[in-house]
N, C-alpha and C positions, 0 to 999 in steps of 0.2 A: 504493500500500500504506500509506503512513503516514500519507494522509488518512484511512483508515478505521481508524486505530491506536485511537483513544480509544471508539467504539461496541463493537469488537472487546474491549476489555479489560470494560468494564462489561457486558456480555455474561458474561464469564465471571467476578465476581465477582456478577452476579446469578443466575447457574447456582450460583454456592456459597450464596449465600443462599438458596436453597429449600432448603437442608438444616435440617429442623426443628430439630436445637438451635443452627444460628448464628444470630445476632440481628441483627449487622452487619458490613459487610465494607469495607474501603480498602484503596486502592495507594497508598503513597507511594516518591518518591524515598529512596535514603538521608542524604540532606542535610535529609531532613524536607519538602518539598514536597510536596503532596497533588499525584495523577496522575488519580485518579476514586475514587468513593465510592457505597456503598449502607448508607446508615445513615439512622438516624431523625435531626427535623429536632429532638432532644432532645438531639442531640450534636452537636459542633464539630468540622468534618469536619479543618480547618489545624491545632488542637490536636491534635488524637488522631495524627496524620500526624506531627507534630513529637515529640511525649513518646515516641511509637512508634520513632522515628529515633536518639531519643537513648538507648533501652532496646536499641537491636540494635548501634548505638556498644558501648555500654559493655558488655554480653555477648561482642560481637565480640574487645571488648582485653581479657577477663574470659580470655576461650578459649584466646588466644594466651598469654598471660601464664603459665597454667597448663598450658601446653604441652597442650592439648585437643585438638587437631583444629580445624578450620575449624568455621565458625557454620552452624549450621541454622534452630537456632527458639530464641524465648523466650517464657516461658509466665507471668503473671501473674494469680493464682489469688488471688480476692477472695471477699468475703462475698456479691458476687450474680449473680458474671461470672467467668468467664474471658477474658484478652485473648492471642488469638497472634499473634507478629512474626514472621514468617516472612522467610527471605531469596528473592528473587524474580531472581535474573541477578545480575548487577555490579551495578547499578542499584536494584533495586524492593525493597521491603519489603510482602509480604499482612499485614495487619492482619484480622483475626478476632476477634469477639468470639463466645461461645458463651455458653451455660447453665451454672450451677454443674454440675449433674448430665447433663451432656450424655452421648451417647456418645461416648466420645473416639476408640475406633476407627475408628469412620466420618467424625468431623471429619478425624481425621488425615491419612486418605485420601484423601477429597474436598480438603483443601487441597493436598495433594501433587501431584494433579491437578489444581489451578490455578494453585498454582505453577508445574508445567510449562509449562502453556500461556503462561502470562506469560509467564515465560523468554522461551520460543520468538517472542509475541510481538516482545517490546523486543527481541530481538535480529536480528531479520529487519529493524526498522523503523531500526534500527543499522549497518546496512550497504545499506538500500535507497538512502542519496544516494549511495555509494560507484558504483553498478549503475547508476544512471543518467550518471555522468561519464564 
């Protein structure tokens, strides 16, 4: 199972990239480590993985601090993009870039949906050495 971890995830961030307003998609750790990526070769897949890490960091302690509720997404909303950091398990961060004018309904959902899968992934390949001892 967790030799095919890594084809399995870029699978499902490139089933989120046929959504016409996303432009480009990553997983990263929360430490900031890229895990896989679908993005153009006009972006720095370890940058965007790192600034991403550091933007759901500081929302994360933003949350708690103001007694929020636990972290979901964070949303940076620029003059040509949208960027979302979504939380992915214990572990993963979806990084999502979209369109200014996107539909954000359907982004929302479709990320929703690969964030689950993720999850599901990393967490199966989380206790797959456990299963074999």
């Amino acid at each position: 199972m967790v030799d095919d971890l890594h084809p399995r995830i870029v699978a499902v961030l490139q089933e989120l990239r046929r959504i016409p307003d996303v432009m480009a998609v990553a997983l990263a750790r929360r430490d900031g480590l890229l895990i896989a990526h679908v993005l153009p070769k006009s972006m720095d897949p370890k940058r965007i993985a790192a600034m991403a890490a550091a933007i759901v960091g500081t929302s994360e302690m933003a949350a708690s601090e103001m007694g929020l509720g636990a972290f979901f997404q964070s949303i940076v909303d620029s003059g040509h993009a949208k960027m979302l950091a979504t939380g992915a398990g214990e572990e993963g961060i979806l990084i999502t870039m979209v369109r200014t004018d996107a539909n954000m309904g359907l982004v929302l959902l479709s990320v929703g949906k690969a964030v689950q899968a993720i999850t599901d992934l990393l967490e199966r390949a989380a206790v797959a050495p456990e299963a074999d001892a």
